[in-house]
BAMI-262410 format. One record per residue (C-alpha): x, y, z. Coordinates in steps of 0.5 Angstrom, whole numbers, plus 500, padded with zeros to 3 digits. Example, Ala and Ser with C-alpha at 12.3 -4.5 7.8 and 13.67 -1.06 7.14 Angstrom:
% BAMI-262410
x/y/z
525/491/516;
527/498/514;
END
This chain:
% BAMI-262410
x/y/z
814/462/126;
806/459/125;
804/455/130;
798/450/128;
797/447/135;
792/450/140;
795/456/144;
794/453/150;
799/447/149;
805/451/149;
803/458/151;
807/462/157;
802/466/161;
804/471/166;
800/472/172;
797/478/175;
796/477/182;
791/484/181;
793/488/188;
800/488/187;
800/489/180;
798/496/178;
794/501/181;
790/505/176;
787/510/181;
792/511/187;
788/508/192;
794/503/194;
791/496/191;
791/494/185;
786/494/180;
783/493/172;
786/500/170;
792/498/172;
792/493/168;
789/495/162;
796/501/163;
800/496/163;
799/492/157;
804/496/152;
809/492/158;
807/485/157;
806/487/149;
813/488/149;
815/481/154;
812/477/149;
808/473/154;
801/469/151;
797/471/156;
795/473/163;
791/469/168;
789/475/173;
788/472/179;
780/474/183;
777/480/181;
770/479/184;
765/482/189;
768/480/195;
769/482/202;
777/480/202;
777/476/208;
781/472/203;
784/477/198;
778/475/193;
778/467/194;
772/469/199;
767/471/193;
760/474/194;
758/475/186;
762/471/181;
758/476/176;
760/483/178;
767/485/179;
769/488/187;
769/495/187;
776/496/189;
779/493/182;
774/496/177;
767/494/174;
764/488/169;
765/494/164;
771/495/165;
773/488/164;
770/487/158;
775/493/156;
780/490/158;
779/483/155;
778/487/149;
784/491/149;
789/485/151;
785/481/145;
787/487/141;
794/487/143;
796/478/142;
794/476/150;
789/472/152;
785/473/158;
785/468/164;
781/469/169;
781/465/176;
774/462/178;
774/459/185;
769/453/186;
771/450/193;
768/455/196;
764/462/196;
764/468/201;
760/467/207;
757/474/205;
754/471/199;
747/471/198;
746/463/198;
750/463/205;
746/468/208;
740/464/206;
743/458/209;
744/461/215;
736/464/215;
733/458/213;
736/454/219;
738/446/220;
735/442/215;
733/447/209;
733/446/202;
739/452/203;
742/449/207;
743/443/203;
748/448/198;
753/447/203;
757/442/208;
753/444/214;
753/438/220;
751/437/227;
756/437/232;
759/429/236;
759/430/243;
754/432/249;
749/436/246;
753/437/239;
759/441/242;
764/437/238;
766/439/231;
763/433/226;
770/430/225;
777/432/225;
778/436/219;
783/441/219;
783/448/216;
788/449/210;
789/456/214;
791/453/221;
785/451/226;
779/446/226;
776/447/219;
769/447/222;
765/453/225;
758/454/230;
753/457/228;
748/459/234;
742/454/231;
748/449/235;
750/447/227;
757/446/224;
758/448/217;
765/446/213;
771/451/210;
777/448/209;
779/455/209;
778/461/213;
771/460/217;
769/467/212;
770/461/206;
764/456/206;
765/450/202;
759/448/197;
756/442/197;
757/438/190;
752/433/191;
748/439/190;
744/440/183;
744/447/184;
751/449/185;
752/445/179;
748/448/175;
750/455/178;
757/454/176;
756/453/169;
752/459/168;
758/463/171;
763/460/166;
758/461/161;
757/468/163;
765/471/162;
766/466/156;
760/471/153;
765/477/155;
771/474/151;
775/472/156;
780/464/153;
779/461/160;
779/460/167;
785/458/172;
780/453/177;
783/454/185;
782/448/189;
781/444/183;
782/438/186;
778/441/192;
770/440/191;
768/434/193;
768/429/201;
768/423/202;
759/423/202;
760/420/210;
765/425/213;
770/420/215;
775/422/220;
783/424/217;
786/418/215;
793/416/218;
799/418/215;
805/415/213;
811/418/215;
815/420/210;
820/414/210;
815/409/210;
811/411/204;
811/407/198;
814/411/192;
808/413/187;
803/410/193;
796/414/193;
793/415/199;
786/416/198;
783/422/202;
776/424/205;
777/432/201;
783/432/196;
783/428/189;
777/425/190;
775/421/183;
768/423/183;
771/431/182;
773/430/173;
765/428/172;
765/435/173;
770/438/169;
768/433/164;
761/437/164;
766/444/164;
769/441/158;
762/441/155;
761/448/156;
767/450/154;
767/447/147;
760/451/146;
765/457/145;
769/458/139;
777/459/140;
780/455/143;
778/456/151;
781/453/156;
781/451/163;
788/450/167;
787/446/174;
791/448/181;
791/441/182;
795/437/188;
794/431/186;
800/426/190;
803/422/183;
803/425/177;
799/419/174;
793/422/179;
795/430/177;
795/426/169;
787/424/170;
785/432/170;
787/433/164;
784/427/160;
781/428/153;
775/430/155;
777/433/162;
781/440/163;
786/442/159;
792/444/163;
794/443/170;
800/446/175;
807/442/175;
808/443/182;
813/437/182;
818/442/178;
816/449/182;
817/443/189;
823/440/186;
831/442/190;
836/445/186;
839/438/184;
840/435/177;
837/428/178;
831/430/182;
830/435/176;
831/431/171;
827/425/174;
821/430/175;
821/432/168;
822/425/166;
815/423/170;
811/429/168;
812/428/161;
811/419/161;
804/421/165;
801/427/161;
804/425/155;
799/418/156;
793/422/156;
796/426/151;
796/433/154;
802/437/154;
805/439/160;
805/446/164;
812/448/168;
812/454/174;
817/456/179;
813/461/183;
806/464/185;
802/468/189;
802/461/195;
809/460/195;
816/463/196;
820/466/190;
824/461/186;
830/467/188;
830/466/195;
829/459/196;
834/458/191;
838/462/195;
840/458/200;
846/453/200;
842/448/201;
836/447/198;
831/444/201;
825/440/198;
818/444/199;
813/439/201;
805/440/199;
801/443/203;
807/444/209;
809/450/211;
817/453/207;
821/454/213;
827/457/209;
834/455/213;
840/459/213;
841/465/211;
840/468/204;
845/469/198;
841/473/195;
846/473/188;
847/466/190;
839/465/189;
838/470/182;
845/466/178;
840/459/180;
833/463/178;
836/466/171;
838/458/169;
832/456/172;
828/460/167;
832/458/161;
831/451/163;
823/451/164;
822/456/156;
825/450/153;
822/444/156;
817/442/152;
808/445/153;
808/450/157;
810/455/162;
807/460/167;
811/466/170;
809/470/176;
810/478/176;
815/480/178;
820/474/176;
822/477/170;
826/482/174;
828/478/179;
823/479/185;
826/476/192;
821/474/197;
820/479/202;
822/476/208;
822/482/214;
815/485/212;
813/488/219;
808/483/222;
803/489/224;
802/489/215;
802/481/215;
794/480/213;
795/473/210;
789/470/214;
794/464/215;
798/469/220;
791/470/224;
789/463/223;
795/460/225;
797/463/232;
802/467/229;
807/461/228;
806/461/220;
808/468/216;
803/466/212;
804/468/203;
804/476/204;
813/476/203;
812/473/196;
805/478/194;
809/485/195;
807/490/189;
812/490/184;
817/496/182;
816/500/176;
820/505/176;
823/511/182;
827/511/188;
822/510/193;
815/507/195;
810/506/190;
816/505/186;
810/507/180;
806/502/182;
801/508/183;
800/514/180;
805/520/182;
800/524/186;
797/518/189;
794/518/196;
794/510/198;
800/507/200;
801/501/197;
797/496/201;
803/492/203;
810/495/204;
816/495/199;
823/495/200;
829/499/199;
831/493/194;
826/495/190;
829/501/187;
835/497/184;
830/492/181;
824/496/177;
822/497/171;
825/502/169;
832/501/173;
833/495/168;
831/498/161;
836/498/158;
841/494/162;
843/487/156;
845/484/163;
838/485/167;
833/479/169;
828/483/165;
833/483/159;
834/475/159;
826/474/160;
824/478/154;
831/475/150;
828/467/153;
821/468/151;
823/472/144;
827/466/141;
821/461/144;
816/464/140;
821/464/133;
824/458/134;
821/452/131;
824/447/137;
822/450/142;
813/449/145;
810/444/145;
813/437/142;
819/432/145;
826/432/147;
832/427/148;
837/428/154;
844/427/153;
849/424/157;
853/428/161;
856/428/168;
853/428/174;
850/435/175;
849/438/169;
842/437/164;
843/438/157;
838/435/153;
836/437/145;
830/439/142;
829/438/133;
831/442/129;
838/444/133;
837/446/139;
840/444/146;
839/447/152;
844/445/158;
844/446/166;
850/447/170;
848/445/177;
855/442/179;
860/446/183;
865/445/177;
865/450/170;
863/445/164;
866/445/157;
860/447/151;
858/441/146;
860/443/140;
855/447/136;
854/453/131;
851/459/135;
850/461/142;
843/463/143;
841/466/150;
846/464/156;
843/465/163;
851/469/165;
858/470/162;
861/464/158;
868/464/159;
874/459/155;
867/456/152;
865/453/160;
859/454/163;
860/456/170;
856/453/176;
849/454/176;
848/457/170;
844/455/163;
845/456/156;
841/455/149;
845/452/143;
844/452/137;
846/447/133;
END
């Protein structure tokens, strides 16, 4: 089918996390080679494009969201040649290339930090990032009471008596906006890869970057009860409105380049109307649906979550952008995997409760991936979701190196479970990830599960997730229904979705306890699990032609 529309408003992308991806040259840690000896594989899944989270210089206090050059690729996963290689390569085989870019903050290793700290309080240098006096007898105290997102006060002391800002890691300060120079760096970054042919940039923190100019304590927060739905709360670091002048000017420099480039924003915004303000005509493109990745295993809050992101982008006239799992966040099969479900709340820690159904979670996972391929825009899909990935649940604590585990006194495991480096093929660890004679153990554990969920283990198997993903994204990219555009629900009880998308396709979702009879129809297209006497069982999904 011939698409007319830009790539970007229905693409599936797939995201390399690069450590854990592929390791090219046996040292245990993902790299661009590794990526580049698997392209013939995301050839063959049919994905769009891959976003390839940091593979800058970087010291790695962070895992590369700590950057110390934005221009040259950190040692450990190759070279700015090599990228180029890459880009090419994937150009050459149908996929676009995303890398990240990380503006809220920069490595306190990177050149305009050691000056900051060089010139001393009052500096021209100093003034490229949030550095304050102390409150309190002789400035002992941190300037407000901003909390890092890692765990901790987000301020840090320098031994010149001032207080510098990261809402990270201390390693991550953030930069200062109001800044003509980050301002005009930033752009010069953008300009420097889209001279090297990558399609665009997914922007981390993107509702990061600009403070409250005064620094005002945080406000109070209503409790959850006491909230009014679709209420703002206006706050001192997050979503701020002066933040879209910039991508406006990031939009200006995009349309420079031929092709279609384009930005997707890691926004939290607190109603979809606010996410909706990064994706203005003149703004970024795309942004993460992180309602949809939130939502319970439910069919009136899924639905509602649909119905909501489509009304506001659809007013600004964007499409929108469907994830269930990342590099920040538990796998879908594992938090599906619960009897219960519980609602995942931004920026709060997920504690699953219960033990795991693990077979409970993948029936739910292979119905969640037909319900995202046939919504309307675009969709996201994390490595190692196509091959049913659970979250890693029992690493050892001694390998645990997300810093939210250091930063948090040990009380927050932090994201490494959901980071493990993927199987590709063998019974044991590396499980291919490394060449056969490699000398690095993978830089985190894998688990014995992984031998029945590699690669190679599901080659073959018609009943695999791998199977059903490259079936899914088949049918998306050759039916004429599926993409961009509208859709219409149909009615049916409670607890099961069924909604119909021009010319004759319906999807339906069973997330009742009861198996639903199929609508008449001419064709089944794909099924998320075995169809019996023409019902649809529990927690499974189904692609009607009509």
């Amino acid at each position: 089918m011939t698409r007319t529309a830009p790539w970007w408003r229905d693409a599936v992308i797939y995201q390399v996390y690069i450590r854990s991806f592929a390791d090219g040259n046996g040292d245990g840690i993902g790299d661009i080679a590794g990526i580049r000896s698997r392209l013939p594989y995301l050839k063959s899944l049919g994905v769009d494009a891959i976003w390839i989270n940091p593979w800058y210089e970087s010291p790695q206090a962070d895992h590369g969201y700590d950057v110390a050059d934005f221009r040259a690729i950190d040692p450990r996963f190759g070279t700015v040649e090599e990228a180029e290689a890459l880009i090419e390569e994937a150009h050459a085989a149908g996929i676009r290339v995303i890398p990240d870019i990380v503006p809220n903050h920069t490595s306190d290793q990177h050149a305009w930090f050691r000056a900051a700290l060089a010139a001393g309080p009052g500096s021209p240098e100093r003034e490229r990032y949030v550095f304050r006096d102390g409150r309190g007898p002789g400035g002992a105290e941190p300037p407000n009471d901003w909390r890092s997102c890692f765990g901790g006060r987000a301020w840090t002391r320098v031994p010149d008596g001032q207080w510098y800002l990261h809402l990270f890691a201390p390693e991550q300060p953030d930069l200062n906006w109001d800044h003509p120079d980050v301002l005009a760096e930033f752009e010069d970054i953008l300009r420097f890869w889209f001279r090297r042919g990558v399609d665009g940039f997914r922007i981390d923190v993107a509702h990061g970057l600009v403070k409250h100019p005064e620094l005002p304590d945080l406000p109070a927060v209503p409790a959850p009860a006491d909230r009014i739905p679709g209420e703002h709360l206006d706050h001192p670091h997050w979503d701020r409105d002066e933040v879209h002048e910039i991508y406006r000017a990031w939009r200006r420099v995009a349309d420079e380049f031929p092709g279609d480039r384009a930005f997707v924003a890691e926004a939290w915004a607190d109603t979809p109307e606010r996410l909706a303000a990064y994706v203005r005509r003149d703004g970024l493109h795309t942004a993460f649906n992180f309602d949809f990745l939130m939502a319970s295993w439910d069919a009136k809050e899924l639905r509602a979550v649909i119905d909501h992101s489509l009304a506001m982008l659809g007013a600004v006239g964007a499409p929108a952008t469907w994830v269930l799992s990342n590099h920040d966040v538990v796998r879908h099969p594992s938090r599906y995997g619960r009897k219960v479900v519980k609602k995942w709340v931004a920026n709060e820690t997920y504690r699953p409760e219960g033990p795991l159904d693990l077979a409970l979670g993948t029936r739910r996972a292979r119905a969640a991936a037909l319900l995202m391929l046939a919504l309307p825009g675009g969709a996201y899909v994390y490595q190692g979701e196509e091959l049913g990935l659970p979250e890693v649940e029992d690493l050892p604590e001694a390998v645990l190196q997300d810093p939210t585990w250091e930063r948090s006194g040990h009380t927050d495991r932090g994201r490494d479970g959901c980071r493990v480096p993927i199987p590709w093929s063998g019974d044991r660890p590396p499980y291919g990830f490394g060449p056969d004679d490699a000398a690095g153990e993978p830089w985190l554990p894998q688990p014995p599960l992984w031998r029945e969920l590699s690669v190679a283990a599901q080659e073959g198997d018609e009943d695999s997730m791998l199977a059903l993903y490259r079936r899914a994204l088949r049918i998306r990219r050759d039916h004429p229904a599926l993409g961009d555009g509208t859709m219409t629900w149909l009615d049916t009880p409670a607890g099961v979705l069924a909604f119909q998308r021009e010319p004759g396709f319906l999807c339906l979702v069973n997330l009742s306890a009861e198996p639903y009879p199929l609508p008449g129809h001419e064709e089944v297209l794909l099924a998320s699990g075995p169809l019996a006497d023409g019902r649809l069982a529990p927690d499974q999904a189904v692609w009607l032609a009509l």
